[in-house]
N, C-alpha and C positions, 0 to 999 in steps of 0.2 A: 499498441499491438493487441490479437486478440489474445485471450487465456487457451484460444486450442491448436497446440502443437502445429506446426505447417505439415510435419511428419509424424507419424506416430506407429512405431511395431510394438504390439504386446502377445508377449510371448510366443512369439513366432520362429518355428523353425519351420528349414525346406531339406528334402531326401528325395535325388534324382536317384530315377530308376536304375539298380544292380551298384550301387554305392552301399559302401559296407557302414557310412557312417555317414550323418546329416550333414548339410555343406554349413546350413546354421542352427543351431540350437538355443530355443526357449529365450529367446535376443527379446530383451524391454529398450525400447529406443525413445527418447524424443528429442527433434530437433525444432529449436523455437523459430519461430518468424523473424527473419536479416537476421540469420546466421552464418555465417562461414565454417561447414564442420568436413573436417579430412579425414575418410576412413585410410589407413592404413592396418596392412598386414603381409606375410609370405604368403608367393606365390600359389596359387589353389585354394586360400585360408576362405572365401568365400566374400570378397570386394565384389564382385561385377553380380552377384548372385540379389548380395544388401541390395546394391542399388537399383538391380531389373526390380526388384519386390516393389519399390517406389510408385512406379506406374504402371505395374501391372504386369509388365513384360513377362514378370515369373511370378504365379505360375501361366496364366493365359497362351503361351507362346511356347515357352519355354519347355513344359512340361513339368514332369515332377511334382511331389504331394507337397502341400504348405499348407500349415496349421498353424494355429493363432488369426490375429489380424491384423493387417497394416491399413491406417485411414490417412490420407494425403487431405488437406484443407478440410477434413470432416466426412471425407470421401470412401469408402470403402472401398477396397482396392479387388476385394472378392467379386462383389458387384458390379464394378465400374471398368472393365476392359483399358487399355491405353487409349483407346480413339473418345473414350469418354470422358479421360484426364487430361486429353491436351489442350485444353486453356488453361492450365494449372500446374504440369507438370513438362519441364522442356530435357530431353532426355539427348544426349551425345554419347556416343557408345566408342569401343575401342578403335570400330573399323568406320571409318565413316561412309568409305566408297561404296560397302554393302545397304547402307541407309538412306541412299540419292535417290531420289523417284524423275529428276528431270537429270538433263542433258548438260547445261549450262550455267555458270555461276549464278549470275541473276535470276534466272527462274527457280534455283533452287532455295536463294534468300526470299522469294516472295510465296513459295507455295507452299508454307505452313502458314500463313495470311490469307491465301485467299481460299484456303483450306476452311477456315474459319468465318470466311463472308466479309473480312475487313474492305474497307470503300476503295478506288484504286488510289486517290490523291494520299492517303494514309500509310497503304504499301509502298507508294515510290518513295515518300520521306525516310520510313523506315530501312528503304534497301539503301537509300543514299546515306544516311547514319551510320547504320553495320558499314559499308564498303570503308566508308573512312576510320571508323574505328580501328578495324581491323588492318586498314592499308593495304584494300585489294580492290581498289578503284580498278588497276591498271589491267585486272584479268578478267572484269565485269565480263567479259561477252567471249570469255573463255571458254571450253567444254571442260566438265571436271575429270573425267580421262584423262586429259594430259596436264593436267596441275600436279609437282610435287606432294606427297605424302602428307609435309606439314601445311599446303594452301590447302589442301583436300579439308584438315582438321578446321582451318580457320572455316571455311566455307560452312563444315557441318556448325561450327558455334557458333558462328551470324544467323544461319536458317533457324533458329531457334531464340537467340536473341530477338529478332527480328519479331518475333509472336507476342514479347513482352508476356511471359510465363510466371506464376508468383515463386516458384519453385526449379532451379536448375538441377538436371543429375548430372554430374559429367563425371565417363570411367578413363582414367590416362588422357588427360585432356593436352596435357606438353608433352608426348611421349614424342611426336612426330615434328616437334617446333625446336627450331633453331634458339638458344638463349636469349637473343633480342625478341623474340616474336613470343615468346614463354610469357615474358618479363612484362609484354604490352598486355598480353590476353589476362596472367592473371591481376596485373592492375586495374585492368578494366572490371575484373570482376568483382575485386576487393571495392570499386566502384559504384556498383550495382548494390553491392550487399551494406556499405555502406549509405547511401545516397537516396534509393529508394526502396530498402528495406528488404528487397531479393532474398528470399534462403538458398544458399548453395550446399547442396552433398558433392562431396568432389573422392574421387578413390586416386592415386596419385604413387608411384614408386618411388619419382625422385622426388623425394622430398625437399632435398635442398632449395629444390626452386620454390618449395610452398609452404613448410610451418609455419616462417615468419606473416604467412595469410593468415593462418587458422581461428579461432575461437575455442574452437575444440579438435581432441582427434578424437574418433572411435578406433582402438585395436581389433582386431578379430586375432587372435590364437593360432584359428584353426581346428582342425577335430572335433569342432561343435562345440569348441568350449568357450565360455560364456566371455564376451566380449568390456573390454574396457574403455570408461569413457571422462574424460578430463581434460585438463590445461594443458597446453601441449609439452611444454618441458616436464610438467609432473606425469603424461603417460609416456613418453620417451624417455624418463631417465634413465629407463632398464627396460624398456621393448627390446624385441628380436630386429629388430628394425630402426635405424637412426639415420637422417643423414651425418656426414662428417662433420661439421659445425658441434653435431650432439658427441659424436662423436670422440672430436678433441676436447671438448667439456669434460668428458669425463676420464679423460688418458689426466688432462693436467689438476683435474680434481678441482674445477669450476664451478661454484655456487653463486648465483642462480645458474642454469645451466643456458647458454646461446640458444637465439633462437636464427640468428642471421648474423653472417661478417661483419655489420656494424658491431653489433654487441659483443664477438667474440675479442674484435680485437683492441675493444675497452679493455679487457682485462689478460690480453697476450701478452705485457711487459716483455714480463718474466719470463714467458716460458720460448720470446724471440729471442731473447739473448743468448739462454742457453741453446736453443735450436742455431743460433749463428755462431758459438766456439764452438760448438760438437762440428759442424760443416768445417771451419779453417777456411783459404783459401780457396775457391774451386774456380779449374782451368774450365775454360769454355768448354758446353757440352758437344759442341760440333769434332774437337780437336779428341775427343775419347770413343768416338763411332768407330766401330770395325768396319770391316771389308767383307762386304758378301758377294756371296758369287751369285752374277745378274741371273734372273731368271724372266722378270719381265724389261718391254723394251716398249715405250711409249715414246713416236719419234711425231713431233706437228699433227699433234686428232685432231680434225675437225670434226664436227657432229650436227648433225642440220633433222630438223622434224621438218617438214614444209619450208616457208619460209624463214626460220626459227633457229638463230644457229646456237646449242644448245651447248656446244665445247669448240674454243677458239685456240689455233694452234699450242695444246697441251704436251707439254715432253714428260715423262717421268719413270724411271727405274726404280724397279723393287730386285732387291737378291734373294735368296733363299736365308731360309732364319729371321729373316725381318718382319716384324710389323707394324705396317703403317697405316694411318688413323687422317683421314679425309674431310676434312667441317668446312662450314662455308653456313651462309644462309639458305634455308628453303630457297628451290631453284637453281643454286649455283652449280649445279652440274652434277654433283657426287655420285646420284643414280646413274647417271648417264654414262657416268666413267667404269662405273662399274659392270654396265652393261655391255661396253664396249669388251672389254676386258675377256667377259665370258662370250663372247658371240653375239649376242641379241642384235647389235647396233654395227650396221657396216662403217666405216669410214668416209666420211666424202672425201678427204682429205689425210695425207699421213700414212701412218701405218702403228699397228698394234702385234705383237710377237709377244706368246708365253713360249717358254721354254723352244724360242724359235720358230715356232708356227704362228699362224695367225687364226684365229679363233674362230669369225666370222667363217671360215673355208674349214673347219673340221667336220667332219658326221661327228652326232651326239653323241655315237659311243665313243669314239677318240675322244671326244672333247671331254667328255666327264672325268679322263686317264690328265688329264692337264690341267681342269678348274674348276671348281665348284663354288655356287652362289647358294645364298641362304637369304631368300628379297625379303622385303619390308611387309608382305603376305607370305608368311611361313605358309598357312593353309594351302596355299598352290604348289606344294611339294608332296604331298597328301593326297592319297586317293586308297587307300586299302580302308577298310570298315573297322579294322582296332590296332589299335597300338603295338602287339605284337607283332597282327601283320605287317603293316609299314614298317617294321627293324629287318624281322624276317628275308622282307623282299629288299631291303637299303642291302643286307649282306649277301644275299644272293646275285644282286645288281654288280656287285661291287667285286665280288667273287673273295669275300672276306669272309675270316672263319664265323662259325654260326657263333650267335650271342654277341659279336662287335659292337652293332647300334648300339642294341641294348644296354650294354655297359655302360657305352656311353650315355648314356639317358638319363641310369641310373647317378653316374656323375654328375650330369646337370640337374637334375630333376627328381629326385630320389622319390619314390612312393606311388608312382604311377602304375596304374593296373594294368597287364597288357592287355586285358577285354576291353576296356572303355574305346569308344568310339572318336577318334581327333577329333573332331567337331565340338565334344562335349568337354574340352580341356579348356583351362582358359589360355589366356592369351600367351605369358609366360612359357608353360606348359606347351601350347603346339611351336613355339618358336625352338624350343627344347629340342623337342622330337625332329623336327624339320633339319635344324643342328646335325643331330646325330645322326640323320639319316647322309648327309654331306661328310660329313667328317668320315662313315664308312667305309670310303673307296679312300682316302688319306690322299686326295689329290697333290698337287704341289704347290698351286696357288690357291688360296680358300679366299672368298669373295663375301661379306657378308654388311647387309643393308641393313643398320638400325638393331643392331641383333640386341641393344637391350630392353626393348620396349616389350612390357609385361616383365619385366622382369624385377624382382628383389635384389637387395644388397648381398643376399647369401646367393641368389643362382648369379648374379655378376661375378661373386668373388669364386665361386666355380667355372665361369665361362674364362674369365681372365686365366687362371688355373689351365683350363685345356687348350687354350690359344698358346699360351706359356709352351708348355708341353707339343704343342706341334712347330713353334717354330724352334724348340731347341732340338727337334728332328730332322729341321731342315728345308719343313714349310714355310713357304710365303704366304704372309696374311695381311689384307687390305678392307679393313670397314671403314663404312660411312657412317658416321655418324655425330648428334646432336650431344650426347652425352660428353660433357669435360673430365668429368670425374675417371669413365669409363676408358679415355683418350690417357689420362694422367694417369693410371694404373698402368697400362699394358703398352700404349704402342713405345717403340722406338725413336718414331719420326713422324711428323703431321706435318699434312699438305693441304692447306688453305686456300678453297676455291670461292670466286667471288664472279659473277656474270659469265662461267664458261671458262674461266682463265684459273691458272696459278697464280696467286699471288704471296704462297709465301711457304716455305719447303726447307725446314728443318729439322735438329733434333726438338721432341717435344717439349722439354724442358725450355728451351729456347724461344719457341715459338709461340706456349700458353704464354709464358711469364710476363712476352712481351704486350700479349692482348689481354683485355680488360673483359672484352664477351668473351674468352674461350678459355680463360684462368678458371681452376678448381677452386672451390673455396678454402684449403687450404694454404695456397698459394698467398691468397687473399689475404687471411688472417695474419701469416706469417713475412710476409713482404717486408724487408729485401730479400731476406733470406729463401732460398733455390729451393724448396721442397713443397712436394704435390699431393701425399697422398699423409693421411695420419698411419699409414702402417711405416712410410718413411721415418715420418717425426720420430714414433716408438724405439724403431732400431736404432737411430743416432742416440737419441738419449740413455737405451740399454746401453750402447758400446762406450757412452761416455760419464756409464756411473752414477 
């Protein structure tokens, strides 16, 4: 290896323009050559900031003043724009779809190659590597338009793999991936870093899917305060930030602390036993479901894109007060379902009724009075120039008293200026606002795609909080999403979609415990015994002393 850093910030802080405080401050970094290092921090703390600094992005792009320097393979980052780092530096960002320059999956695995002048017999090896790595042979001649969210991701990390880069940056690189496809990508990468020596910077919310990667994490604070960097259990044992594995480590007072379900449940004996008296008996969670009163009526959906039938006679009812939580693999329909739901997607087949109407035949402004969607691009809810305004007009939209959004905002996302511009929030942060701009009008059925991506364990246990709170109102809430953790806190009931189809529709408890992809890791650790989240664990062992 050489002696010079693959990365290097010294002393480097950045202050975008009308920010009352630096997003980073006077940051000394080095990451060595085949490293695996995980920034973690809260929401806004400045992840995506560290990482554009990498190649450039910020400040060249981005804007905003940056002082000190950052040098990538000896590289000056001041100097050297992104187009002068990409042999060297392979960057995936939040949104991939915004980052596409071609039309179709294969072309857009070979056109950072021939970007480069690589030979053609060189690129076709290369795109037929990534395709199988990744297990997206089958959508090679696909347009990435109509790829789910997570194929979208894979797509953007093959086009980049694909360059053979000495350095990866990737921001939320599982946030849009199914568990199984998480689990492939970052073996593959733990691969890489191992194997031929790759440096990865990775920024990363759910952690649970990645400590056990790490080498190191870097913390960021926040507020420009000066960043932490270590072993991963020694900078987790007291971050703002854990997944649950760290978590229950430190409810049952675990030395060394877990880094993954293997190692927790070497040392869970003790603390399953007691987690299994404190439980007693327990009757099936199907036989403890109340009775809501229907509000959605999904009777035989069909859903067809072209030739493509994308939902195969789907039945399914939601009541009011319920929340139900939709997983499946990338592809399986969940978007789809959800679009139906709200209008977007006619029926070929079937029929779909909220509160007895049918969605696709409402004008927009009825339909806002019946269902609100929160997509997998918050940003596309977004058009006013600041934060204010967009609450502003959510309550005037809504014909809600003045300040509602906002409130809400404030709940999910505390500290946001109303002058900032959406654009310039990060990810987190516009999914927040976008949130709150939906929840304004307190529709009856709330629709939301992926709502935790960007998000922190504290803005989750906020969102779970205002979900909570609208459906003990008497809202119906249905998301899709990747998240087990987020599925084991909140819903009621999950509906497991697989090729288009239902395959499996019960209470949650029932339905993680029984699957291996979609079990929480506390499930995991604690197996046999029925409980999902550690704030479960907690109260049973309060209540039994």
């Amino acid at each position: 290896m050489s002696d010079i850093p693959a990365i290097r910030f010294e002393d480097v802080s950045v202050r975008y323009p009308g920010s009352d405080h630096p997003v980073l401050s006077h940051v000394q970094l080095d990451v060595p050559e085949g490293e695996l290092c995980l920034v973690v921090g809260r929401t806004g703390s400045g992840k995506s900031t560290l990482l554009k600094a990498v190649n450039g992005l910020v400040p060249h792009f981005t804007g905003g003043l940056l002082s000190g320097r950052v040098t990538v393979a000896g590289r000056d980052t001041r100097n050297h724009p992104p187009r002068d780092l990409a042999d060297v530096v392979g960057y995936v960002g939040q949104d991939p779809l915004a980052t596409f320059v071609t039309d179709v999956v294969e072309e857009e695995l070979a056109y950072g190659m021939e970007s480069q002048g690589l030979a053609g017999d060189v690129m076709r090896r290369r795109v037929e590597e990534v395709l199988d790595v990744l297990g997206m042979a089958a959508v090679r001649n696909r347009p990435l338009v109509s790829l789910s969210a997570g194929q979208q991701q894979r797509v953007a990390i093959g086009s980049v793999l694909a360059a053979h880069p000495r350095i990866l940056v990737l921001d939320e690189p599982t946030s849009a991936l199914d568990p199984s496809a998480a689990e492939e990508v970052l073996a593959l990468l733990q691969r890489l870093v191992h194997d031929l020596g790759l440096t990865v910077l990775m920024a990363e919310h759910r952690l649970e899917r990645v400590v056990q990667y790490a080498d190191r994490v870097v913390l960021l604070p926040g507020n420009g305060r000066p960043l932490v960097v270590g072993e991963p259990r020694v900078v987790l044992a007291d971050a703002p930030v854990a997944p649950p594995v760290i978590e229950l480590g430190r409810l049952a007072g675990w030395s060394p602390l877990p880094l993954s379900v293997r190692d927790a449940r070497r040392q869970a004996g003790e603390l399953r036993e007691q987690v299994a008296q404190a439980l007693g008996p327990q009757p099936p969670a199907a036989a403890l479901r109340p009775a809501y009163d229907p509000l959605v009526a999904v009777r035989g959906l069909v859903v067809r894109y072209g030739a493509t039938v994308a939902l195969r006679a789907v039945d399914l009812a939601v009541g009011r007060g319920e929340v139900v939580a939709l997983m499946g693999r990338n592809g399986a329909g969940k978007s789809t379902l959800l679009a139906a739901l709200v209008g977007m997607t006619r029926p070929a087949a079937g029929s779909v009724a909220v509160d007895g109407a049918a969605p696709h035949e409402l004008k927009p402004r009825d339909l806002v009075r019946h269902v609100g969607l929160v997509p997998q691009e918050p940003g596309d809810l977004l058009y006013a120039d600041t934060v204010g305004d967009e609450c502003r007009q959510a309550d005037h939209d809504a014909d809600a008293p003045a300040g509602t959004a906002g409130d809400l905002l404030d709940r999910l996302a505390p500290g946001i200026h109303p002058d900032i511009h959406p654009r310039d929030l990060s990810e987190g942060q516009r999914l927040s606002l976008a949130l709150a701009v939906v929840l304004a009008g307190r529709p009856p059925l709330v629709l939301l795609d992926e709502p935790t991506r960007g998000l922190d364990y504290t803005g989750k246990a906020a969102l779970v909080r205002t979900l909570r709170d609208l459906a003990a109102a008497g809202h119906a809430v249905v998301l899709a999403t990747h998240d087990v953790e987020l599925a084991a806190a909140l819903a009621d009931r999950t509906v497991v979609l697989a090729g288009g189809e239902v395959v499996s529709d019960g209470p949650t408890r029932d339905v993680v415990m029984s699957s291996p992809a979609f079990a929480p890791q506390v499930a995991k650790i604690l197996a046999p015994a029925s409980v999902l989240t550690v704030d479960e664990v907690a109260r049973l062992l309060q209540e039994a002393g």
